[in-house]
MOPAC internal coordinates of N, CA, C and O (Angstrom, degrees):
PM7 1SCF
backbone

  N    0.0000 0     0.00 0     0.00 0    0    0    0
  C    1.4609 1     0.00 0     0.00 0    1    0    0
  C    1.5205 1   108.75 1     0.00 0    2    1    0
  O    1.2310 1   119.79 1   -70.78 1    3    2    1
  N    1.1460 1   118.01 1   109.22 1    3    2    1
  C    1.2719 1   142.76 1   150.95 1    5    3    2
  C    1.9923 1   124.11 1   -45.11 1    6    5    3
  O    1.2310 1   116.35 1   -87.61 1    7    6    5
  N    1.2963 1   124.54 1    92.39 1    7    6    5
  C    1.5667 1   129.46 1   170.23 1    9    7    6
  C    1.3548 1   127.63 1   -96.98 1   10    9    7
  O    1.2310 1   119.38 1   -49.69 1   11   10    9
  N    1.2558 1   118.78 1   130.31 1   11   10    9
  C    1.4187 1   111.23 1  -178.59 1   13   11   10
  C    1.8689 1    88.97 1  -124.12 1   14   13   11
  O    1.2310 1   126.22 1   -56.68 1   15   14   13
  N    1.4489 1   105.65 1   123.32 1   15   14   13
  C    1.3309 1   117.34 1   167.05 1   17   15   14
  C    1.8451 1   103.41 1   -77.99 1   18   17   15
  O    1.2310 1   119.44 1   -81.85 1   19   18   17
  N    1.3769 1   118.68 1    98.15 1   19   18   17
  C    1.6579 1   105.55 1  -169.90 1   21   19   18
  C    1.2294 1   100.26 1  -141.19 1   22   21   19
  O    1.2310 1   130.87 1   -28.08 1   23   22   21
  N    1.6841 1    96.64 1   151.92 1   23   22   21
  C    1.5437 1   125.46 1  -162.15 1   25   23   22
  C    1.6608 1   103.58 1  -123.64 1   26   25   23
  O    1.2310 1   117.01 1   -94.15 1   27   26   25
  N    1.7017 1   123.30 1    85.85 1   27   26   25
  C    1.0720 1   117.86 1  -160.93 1   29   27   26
  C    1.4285 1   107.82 1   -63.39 1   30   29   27
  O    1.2310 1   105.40 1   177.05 1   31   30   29
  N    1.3193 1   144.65 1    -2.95 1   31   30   29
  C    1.3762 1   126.35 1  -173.47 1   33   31   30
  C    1.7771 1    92.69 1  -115.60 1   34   33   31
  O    1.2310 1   113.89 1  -171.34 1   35   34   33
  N    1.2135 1   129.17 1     8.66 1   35   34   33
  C    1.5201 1   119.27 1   138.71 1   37   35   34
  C    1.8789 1   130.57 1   -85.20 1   38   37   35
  O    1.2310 1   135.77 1   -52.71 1   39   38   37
  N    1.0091 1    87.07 1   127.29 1   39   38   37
  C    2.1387 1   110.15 1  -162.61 1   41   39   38
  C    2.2036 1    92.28 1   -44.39 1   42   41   39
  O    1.2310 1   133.75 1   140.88 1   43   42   41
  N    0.9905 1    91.03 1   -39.12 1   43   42   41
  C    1.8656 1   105.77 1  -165.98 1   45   43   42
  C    1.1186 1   101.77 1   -37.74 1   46   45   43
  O    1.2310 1   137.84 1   109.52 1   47   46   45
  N    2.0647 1    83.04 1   -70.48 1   47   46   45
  C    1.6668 1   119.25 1  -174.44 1   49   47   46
  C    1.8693 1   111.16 1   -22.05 1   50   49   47
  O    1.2310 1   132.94 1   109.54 1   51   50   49
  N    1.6664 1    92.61 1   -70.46 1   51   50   49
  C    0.9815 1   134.63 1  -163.85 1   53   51   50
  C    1.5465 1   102.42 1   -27.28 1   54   53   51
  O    1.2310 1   127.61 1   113.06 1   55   54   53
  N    2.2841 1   102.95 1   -66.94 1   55   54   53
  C    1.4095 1   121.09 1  -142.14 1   57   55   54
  C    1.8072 1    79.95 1   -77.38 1   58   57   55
  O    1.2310 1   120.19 1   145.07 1   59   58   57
  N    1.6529 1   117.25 1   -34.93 1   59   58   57
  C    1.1918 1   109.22 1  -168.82 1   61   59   58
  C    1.1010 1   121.32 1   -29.17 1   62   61   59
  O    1.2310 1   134.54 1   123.24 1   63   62   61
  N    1.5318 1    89.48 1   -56.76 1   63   62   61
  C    2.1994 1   103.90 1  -159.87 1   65   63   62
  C    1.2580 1    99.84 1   -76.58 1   66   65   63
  O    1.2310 1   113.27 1   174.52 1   67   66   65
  N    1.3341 1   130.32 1    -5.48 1   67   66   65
  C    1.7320 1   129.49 1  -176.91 1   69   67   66
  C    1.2507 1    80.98 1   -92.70 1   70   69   67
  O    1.2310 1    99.99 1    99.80 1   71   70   69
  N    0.9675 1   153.80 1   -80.20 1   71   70   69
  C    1.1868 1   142.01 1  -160.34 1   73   71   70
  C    1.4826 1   144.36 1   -41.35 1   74   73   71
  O    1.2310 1   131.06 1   150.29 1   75   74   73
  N    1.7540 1    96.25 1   -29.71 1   75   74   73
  C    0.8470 1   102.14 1   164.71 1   77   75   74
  C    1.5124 1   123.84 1  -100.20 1   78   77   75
  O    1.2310 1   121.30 1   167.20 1   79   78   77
  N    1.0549 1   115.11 1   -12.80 1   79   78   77
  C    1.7751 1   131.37 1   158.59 1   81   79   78
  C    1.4341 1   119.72 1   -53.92 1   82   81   79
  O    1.2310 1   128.92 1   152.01 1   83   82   81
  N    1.4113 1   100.43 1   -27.99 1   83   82   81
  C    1.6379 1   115.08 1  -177.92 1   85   83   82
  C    1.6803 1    93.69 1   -77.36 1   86   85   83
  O    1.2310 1   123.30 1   123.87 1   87   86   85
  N    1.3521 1   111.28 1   -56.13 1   87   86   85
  C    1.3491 1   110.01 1  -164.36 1   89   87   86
  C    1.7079 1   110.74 1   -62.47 1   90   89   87
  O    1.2310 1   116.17 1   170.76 1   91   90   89
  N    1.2709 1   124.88 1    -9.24 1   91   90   89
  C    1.2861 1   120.70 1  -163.80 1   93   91   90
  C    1.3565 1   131.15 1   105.00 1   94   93   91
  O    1.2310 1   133.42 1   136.07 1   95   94   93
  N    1.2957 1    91.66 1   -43.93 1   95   94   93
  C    1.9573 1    97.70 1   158.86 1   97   95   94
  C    1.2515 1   120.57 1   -33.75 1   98   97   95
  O    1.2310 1   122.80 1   -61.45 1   99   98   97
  N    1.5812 1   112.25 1   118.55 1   99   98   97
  C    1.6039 1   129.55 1   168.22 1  101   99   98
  C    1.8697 1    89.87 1   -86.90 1  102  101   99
  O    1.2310 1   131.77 1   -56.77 1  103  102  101
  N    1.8442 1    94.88 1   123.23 1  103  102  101
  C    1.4357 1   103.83 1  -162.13 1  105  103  102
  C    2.0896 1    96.57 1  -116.90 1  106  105  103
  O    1.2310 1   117.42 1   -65.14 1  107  106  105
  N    1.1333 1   122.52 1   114.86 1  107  106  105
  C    1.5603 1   105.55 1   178.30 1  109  107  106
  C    1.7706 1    85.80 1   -79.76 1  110  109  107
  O    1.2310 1   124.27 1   -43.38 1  111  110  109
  N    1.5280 1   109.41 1   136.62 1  111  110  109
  C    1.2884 1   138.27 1  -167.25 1  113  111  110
  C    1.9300 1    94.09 1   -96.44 1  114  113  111
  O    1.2310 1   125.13 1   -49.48 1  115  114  113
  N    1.0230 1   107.76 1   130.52 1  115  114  113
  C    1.8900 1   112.97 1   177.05 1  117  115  114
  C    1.8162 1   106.14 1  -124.43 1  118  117  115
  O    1.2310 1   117.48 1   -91.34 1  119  118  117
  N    0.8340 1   122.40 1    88.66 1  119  118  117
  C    1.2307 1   120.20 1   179.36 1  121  119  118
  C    1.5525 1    92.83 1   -54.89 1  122  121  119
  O    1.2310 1   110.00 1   -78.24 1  123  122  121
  N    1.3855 1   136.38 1   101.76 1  123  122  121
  C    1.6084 1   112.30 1  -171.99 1  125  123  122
  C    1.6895 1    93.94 1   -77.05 1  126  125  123
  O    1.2310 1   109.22 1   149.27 1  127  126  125
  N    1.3591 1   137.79 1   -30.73 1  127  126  125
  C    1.8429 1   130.21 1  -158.78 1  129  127  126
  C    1.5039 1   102.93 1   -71.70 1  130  129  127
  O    1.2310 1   121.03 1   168.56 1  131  130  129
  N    1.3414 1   115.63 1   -11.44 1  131  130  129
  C    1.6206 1   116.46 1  -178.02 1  133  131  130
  C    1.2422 1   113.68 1  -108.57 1  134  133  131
  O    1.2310 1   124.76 1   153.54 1  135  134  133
  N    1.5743 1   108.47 1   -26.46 1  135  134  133
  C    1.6383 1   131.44 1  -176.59 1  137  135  134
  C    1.4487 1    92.07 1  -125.56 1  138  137  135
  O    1.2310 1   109.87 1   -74.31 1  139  138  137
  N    1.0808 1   136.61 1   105.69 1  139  138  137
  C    1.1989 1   122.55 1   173.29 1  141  139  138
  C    1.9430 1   103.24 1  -123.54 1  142  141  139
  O    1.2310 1   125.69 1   -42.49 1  143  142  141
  N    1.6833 1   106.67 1   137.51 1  143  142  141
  C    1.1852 1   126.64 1  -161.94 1  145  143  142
  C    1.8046 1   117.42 1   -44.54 1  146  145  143
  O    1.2310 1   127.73 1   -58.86 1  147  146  145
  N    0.9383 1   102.73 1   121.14 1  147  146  145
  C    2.0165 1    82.91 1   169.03 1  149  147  146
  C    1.3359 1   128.15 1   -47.89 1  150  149  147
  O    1.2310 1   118.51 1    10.01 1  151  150  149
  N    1.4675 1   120.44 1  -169.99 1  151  150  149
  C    1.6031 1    98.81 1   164.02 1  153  151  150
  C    1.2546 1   120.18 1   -86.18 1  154  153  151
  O    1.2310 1   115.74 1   170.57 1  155  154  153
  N    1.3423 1   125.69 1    -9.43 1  155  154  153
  C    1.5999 1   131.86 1  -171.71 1  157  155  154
  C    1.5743 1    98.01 1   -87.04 1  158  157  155
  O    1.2310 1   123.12 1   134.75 1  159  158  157
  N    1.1509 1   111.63 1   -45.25 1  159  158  157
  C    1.5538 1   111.99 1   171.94 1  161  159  158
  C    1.9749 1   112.99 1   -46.56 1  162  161  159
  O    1.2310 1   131.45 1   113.99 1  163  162  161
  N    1.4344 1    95.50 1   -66.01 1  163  162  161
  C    1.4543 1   112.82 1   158.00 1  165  163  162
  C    1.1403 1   118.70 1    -7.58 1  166  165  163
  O    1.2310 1   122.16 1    96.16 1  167  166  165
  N    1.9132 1   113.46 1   -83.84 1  167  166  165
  C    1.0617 1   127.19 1   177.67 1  169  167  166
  C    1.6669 1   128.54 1   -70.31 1  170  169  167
  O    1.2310 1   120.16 1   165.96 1  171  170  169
  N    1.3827 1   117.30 1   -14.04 1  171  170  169
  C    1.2896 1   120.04 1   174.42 1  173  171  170
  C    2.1260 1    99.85 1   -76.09 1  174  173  171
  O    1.2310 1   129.60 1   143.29 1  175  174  173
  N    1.5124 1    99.11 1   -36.71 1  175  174  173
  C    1.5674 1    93.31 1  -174.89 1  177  175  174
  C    1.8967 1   104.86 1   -59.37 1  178  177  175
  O    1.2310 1   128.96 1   138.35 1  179  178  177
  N    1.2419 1   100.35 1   -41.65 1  179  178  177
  C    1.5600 1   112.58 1  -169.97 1  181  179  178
  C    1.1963 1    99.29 1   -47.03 1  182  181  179
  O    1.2310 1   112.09 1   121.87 1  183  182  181
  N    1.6799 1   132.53 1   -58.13 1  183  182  181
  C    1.3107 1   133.63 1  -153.38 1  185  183  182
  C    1.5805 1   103.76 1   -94.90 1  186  185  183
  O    1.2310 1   120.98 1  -173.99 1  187  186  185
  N    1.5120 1   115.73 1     6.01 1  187  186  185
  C    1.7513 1   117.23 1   164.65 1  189  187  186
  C    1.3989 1   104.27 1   -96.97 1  190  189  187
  O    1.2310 1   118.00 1   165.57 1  191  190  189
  N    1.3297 1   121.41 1   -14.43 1  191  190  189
  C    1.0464 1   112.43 1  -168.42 1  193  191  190
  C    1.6424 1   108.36 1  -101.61 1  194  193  191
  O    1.2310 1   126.96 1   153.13 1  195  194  193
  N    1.4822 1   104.21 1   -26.87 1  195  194  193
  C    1.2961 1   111.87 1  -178.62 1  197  195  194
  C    1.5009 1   123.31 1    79.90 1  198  197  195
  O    1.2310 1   124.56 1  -158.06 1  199  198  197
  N    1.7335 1   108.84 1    21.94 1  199  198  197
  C    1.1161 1   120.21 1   168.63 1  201  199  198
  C    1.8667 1   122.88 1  -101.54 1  202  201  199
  O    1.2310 1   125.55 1    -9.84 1  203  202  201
  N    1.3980 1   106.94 1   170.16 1  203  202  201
  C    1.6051 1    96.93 1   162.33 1  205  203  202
  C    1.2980 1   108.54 1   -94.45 1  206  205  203
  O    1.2310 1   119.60 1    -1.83 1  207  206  205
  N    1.5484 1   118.37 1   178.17 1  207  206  205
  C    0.9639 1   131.31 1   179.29 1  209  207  206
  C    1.5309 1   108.25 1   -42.02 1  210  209  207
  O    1.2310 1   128.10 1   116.93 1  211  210  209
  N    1.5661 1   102.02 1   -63.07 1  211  210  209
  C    1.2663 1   111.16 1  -167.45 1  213  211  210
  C    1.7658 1   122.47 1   -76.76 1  214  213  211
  O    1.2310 1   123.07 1  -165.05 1  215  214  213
  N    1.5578 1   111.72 1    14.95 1  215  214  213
  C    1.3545 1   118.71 1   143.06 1  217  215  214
  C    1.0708 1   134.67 1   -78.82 1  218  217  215
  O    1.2310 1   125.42 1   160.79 1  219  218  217
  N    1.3273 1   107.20 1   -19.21 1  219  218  217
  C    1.4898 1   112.82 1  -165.68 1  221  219  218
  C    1.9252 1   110.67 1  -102.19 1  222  221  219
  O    1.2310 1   125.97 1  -170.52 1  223  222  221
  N    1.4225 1   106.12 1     9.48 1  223  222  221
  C    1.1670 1   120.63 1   174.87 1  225  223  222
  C    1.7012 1   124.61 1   -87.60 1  226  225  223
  O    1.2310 1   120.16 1   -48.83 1  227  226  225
  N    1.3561 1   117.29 1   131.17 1  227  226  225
  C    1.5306 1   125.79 1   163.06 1  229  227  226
  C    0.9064 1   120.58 1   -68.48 1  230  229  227
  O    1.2310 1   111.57 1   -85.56 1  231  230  229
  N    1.6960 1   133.48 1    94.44 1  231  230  229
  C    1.6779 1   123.13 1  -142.06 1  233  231  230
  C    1.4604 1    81.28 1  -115.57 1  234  233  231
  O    1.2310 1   104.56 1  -165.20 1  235  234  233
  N    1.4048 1   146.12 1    14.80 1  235  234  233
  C    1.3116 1   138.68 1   156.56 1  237  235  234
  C    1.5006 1   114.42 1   -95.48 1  238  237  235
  O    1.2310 1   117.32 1   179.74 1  239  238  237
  N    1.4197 1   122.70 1    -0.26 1  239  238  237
  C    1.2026 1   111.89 1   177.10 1  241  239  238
  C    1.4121 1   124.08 1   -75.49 1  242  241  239
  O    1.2310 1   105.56 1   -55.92 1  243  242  241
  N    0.9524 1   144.37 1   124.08 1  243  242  241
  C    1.8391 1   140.87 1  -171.23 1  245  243  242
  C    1.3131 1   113.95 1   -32.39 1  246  245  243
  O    1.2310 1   121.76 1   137.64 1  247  246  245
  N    1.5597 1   114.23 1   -42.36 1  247  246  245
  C    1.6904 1   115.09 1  -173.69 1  249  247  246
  C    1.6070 1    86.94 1   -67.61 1  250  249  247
  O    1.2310 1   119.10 1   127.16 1  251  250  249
  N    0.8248 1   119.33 1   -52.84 1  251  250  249
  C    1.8165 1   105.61 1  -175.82 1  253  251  250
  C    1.1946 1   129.96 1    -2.64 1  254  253  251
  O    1.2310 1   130.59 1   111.70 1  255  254  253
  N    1.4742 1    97.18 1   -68.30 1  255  254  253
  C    1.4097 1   130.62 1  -177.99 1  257  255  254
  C    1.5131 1   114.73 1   -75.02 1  258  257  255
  O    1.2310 1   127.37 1   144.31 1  259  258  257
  N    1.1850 1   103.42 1   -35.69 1  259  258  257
  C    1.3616 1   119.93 1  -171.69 1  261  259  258
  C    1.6709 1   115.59 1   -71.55 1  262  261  259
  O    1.2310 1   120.64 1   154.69 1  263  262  261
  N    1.4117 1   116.39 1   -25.31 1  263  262  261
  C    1.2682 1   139.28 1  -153.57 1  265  263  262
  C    1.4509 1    85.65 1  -106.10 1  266  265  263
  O    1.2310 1   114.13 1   136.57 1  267  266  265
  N    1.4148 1   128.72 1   -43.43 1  267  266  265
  C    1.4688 1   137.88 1   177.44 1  269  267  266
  C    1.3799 1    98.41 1    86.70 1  270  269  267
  O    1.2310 1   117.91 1  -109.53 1  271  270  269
  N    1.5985 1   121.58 1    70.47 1  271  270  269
  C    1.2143 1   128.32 1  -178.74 1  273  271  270
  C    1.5424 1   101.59 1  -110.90 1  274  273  271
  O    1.2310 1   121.43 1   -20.43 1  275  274  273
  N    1.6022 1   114.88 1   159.57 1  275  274  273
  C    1.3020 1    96.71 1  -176.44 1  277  275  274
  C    1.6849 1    96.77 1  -164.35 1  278  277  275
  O    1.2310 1   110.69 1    21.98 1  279  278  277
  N    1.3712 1   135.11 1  -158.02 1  279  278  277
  C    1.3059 1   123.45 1  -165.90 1  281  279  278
  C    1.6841 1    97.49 1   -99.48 1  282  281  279
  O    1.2310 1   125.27 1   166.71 1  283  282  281
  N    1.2411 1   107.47 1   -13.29 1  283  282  281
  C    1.5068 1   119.67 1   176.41 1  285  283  282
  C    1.6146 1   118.25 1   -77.52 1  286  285  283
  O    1.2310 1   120.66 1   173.68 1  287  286  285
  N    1.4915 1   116.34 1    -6.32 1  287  286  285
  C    0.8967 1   125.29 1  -171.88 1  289  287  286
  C    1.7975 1   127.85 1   -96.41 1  290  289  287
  O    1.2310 1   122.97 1   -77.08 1  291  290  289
  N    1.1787 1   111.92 1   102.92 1  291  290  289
  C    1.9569 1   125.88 1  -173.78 1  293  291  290
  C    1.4858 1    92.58 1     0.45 1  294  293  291
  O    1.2310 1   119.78 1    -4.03 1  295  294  293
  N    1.3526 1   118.02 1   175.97 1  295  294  293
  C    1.4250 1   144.78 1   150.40 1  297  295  294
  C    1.5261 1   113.09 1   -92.61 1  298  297  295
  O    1.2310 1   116.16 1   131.98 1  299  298  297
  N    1.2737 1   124.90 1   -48.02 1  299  298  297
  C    1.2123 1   115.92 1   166.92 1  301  299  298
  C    1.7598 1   115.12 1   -58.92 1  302  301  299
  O    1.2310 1   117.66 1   149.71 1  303  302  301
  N    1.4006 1   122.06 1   -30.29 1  303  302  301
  C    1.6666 1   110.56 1   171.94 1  305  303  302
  C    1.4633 1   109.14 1   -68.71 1  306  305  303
  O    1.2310 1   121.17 1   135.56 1  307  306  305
  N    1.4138 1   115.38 1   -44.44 1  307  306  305
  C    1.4599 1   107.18 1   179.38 1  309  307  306
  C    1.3785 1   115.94 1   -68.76 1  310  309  307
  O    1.2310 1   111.44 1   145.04 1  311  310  309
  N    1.2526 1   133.72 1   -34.96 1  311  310  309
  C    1.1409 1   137.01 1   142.03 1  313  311  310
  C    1.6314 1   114.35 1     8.72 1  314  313  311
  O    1.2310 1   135.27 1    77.83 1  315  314  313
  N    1.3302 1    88.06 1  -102.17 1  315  314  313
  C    1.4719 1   109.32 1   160.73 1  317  315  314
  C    1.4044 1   133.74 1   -39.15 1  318  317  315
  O    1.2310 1   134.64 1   138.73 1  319  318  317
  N    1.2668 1    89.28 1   -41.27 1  319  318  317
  C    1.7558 1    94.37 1   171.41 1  321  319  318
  C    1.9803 1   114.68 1   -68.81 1  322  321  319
  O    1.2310 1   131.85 1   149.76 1  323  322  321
  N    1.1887 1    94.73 1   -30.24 1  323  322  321
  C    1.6471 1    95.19 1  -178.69 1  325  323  322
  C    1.5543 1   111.02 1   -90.35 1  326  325  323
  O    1.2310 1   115.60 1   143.29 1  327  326  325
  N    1.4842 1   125.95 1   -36.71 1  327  326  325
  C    1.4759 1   108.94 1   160.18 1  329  327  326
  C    1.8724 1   121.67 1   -49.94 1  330  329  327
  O    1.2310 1   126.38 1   139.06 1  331  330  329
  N    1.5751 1   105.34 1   -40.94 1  331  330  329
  C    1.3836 1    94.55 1   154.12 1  333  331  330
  C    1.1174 1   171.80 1   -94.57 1  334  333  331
  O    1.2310 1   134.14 1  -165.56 1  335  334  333
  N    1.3766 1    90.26 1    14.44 1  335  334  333
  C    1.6502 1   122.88 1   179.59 1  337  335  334
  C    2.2116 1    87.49 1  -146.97 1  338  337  335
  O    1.2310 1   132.29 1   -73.92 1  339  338  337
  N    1.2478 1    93.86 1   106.08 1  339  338  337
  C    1.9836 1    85.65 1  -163.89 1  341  339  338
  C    2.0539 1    77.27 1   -91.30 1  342  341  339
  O    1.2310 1   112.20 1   152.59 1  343  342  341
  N    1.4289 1   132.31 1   -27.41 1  343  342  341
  C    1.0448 1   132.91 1   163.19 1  345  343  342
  C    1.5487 1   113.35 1    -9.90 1  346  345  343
  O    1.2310 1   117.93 1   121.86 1  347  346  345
  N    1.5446 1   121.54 1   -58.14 1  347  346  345
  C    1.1911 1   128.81 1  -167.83 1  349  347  346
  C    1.6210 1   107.51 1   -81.78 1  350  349  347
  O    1.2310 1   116.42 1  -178.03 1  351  350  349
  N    1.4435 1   124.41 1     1.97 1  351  350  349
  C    1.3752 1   130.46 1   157.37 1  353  351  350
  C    1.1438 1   126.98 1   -74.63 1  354  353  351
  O    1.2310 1   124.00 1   -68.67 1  355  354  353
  N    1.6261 1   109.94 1   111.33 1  355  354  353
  C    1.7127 1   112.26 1  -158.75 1  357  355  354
  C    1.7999 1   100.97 1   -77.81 1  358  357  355
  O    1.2310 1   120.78 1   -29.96 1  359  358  357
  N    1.2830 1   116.12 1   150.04 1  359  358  357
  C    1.4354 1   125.17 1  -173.99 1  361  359  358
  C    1.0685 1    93.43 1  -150.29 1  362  361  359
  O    1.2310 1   130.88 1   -16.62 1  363  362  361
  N    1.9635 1    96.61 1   163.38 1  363  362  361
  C    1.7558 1   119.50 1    22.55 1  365  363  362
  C    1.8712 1    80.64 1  -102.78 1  366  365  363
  O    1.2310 1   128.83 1   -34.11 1  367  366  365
  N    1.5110 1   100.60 1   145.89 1  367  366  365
  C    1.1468 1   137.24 1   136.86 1  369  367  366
  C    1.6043 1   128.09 1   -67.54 1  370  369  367
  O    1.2310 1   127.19 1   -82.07 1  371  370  369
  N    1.3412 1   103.77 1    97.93 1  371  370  369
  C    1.6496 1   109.45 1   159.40 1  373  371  370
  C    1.7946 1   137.63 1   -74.70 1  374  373  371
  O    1.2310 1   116.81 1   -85.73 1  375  374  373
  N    0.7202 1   123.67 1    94.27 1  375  374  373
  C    1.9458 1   104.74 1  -158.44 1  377  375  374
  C    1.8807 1    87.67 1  -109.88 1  378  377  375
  O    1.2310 1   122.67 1   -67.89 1  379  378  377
  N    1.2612 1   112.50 1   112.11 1  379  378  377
  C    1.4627 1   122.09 1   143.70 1  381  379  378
  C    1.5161 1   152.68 1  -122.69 1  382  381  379
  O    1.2310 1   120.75 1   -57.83 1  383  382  381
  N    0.8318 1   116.16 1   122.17 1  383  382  381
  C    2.2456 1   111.00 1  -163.11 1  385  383  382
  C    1.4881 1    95.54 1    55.20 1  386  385  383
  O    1.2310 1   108.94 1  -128.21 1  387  386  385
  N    1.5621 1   138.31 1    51.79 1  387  386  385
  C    0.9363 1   134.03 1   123.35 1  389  387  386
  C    1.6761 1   106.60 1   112.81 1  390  389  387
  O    1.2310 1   135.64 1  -173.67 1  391  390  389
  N    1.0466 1    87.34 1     6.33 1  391  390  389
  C    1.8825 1   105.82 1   168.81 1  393  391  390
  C    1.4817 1   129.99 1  -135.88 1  394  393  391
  O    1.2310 1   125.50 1   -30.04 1  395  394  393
  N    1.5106 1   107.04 1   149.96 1  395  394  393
  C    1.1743 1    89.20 1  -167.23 1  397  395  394
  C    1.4489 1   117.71 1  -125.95 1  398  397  395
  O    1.2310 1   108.75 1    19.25 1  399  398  397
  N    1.3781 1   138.65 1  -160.75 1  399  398  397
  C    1.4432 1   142.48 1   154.37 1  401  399  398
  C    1.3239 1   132.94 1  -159.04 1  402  401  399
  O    1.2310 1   114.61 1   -42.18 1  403  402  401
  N    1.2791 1   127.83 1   137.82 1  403  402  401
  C    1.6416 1   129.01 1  -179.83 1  405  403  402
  C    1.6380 1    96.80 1   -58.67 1  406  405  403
  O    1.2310 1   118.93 1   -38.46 1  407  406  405
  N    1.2530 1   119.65 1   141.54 1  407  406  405
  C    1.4792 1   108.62 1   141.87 1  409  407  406
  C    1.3805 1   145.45 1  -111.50 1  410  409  407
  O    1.2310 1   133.07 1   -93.76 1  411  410  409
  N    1.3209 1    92.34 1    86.24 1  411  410  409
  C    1.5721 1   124.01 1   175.28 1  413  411  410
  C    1.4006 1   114.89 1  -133.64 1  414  413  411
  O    1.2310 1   126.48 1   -59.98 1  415  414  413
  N    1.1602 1   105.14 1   120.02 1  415  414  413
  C    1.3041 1   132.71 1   -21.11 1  417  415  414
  C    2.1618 1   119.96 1   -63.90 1  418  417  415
  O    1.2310 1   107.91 1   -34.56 1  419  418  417
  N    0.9153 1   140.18 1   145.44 1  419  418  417
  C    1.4603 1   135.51 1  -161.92 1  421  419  418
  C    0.9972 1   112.05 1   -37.95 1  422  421  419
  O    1.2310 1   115.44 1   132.90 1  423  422  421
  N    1.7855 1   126.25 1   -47.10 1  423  422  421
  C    1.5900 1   132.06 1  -169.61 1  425  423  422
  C    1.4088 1   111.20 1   -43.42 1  426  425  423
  O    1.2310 1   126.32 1   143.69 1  427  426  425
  N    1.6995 1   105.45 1   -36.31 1  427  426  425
  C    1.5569 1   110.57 1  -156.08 1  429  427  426
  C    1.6019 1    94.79 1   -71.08 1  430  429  427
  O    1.2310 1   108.02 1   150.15 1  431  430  429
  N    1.2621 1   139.97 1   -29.85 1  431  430  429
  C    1.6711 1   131.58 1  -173.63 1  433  431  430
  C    1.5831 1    96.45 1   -43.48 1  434  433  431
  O    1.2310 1   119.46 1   121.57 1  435  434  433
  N    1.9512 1   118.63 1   -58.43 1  435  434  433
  C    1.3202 1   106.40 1  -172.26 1  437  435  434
  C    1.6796 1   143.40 1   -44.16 1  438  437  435
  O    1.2310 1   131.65 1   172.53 1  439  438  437
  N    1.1578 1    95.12 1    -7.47 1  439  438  437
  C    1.5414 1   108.39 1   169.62 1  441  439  438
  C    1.2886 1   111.18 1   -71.80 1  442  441  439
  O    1.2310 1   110.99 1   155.52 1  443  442  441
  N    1.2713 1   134.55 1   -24.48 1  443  442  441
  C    1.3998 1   127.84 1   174.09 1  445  443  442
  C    1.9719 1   115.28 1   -60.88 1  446  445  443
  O    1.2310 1   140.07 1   136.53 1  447  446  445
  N    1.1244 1    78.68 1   -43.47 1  447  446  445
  C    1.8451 1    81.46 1   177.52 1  449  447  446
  C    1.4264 1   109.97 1   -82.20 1  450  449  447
  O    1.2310 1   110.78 1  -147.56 1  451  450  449
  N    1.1168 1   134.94 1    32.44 1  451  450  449
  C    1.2699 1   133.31 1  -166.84 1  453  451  450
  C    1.7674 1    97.75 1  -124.68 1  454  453  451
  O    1.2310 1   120.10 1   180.00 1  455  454  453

């Protein structure tokens, strides 16, 4: 099973899931800002991806700042902070057979099927 964590009014998102639609991939589509991930979900993506919390964050988004998040700040607060604001979850997220990838730039998701 094929996931795309996607944010249709981001360009990334967008070329991602074309991309992978082009390729043939049957993709289950997650709007995460309408559906947005639990924390176990969260943390299972974190440890496919092989990032920390605080990689996987949009540290230009206003709530960022606003929330007073910073590099000093737990994984379990950001945690939390991104199931509730899923906004600050950088995308699109690909997760397949148990790994995952940002797509940025999009090409890089295809390494998973490889």
């Amino acid at each position: 099973m094929t996931t795309i964590y996607h944010n249709p009014r981001c360009s990334k998102s967008r070329q991602t899931l074309e991309l992978l639609t082009n390729e043939g991939i049957n993709v289950n589509v997650v709007r995460y800002l309408d559906t947005p991930p639990s924390r176990e979900q969260l943390s299972d993506l974190l440890n496919q991806l092989g990032y920390s919390a605080h990689q996987l964050l949009r540290k230009g988004e206003a709530i960022y700042k606003s929330l007073g998040l910073s590099a000093d700040t737990a994984d379990a607060e950001l945690l939390a902070a991104m199931v509730e604001n899923p906004i600050l979850i950088e995308r699109p997220i690909v997760s397949h057979n148990g790994r995952a990838m940002i797509g940025r730039p999009p090409e890089q998701v295809l390494e998973l099927f490889k």
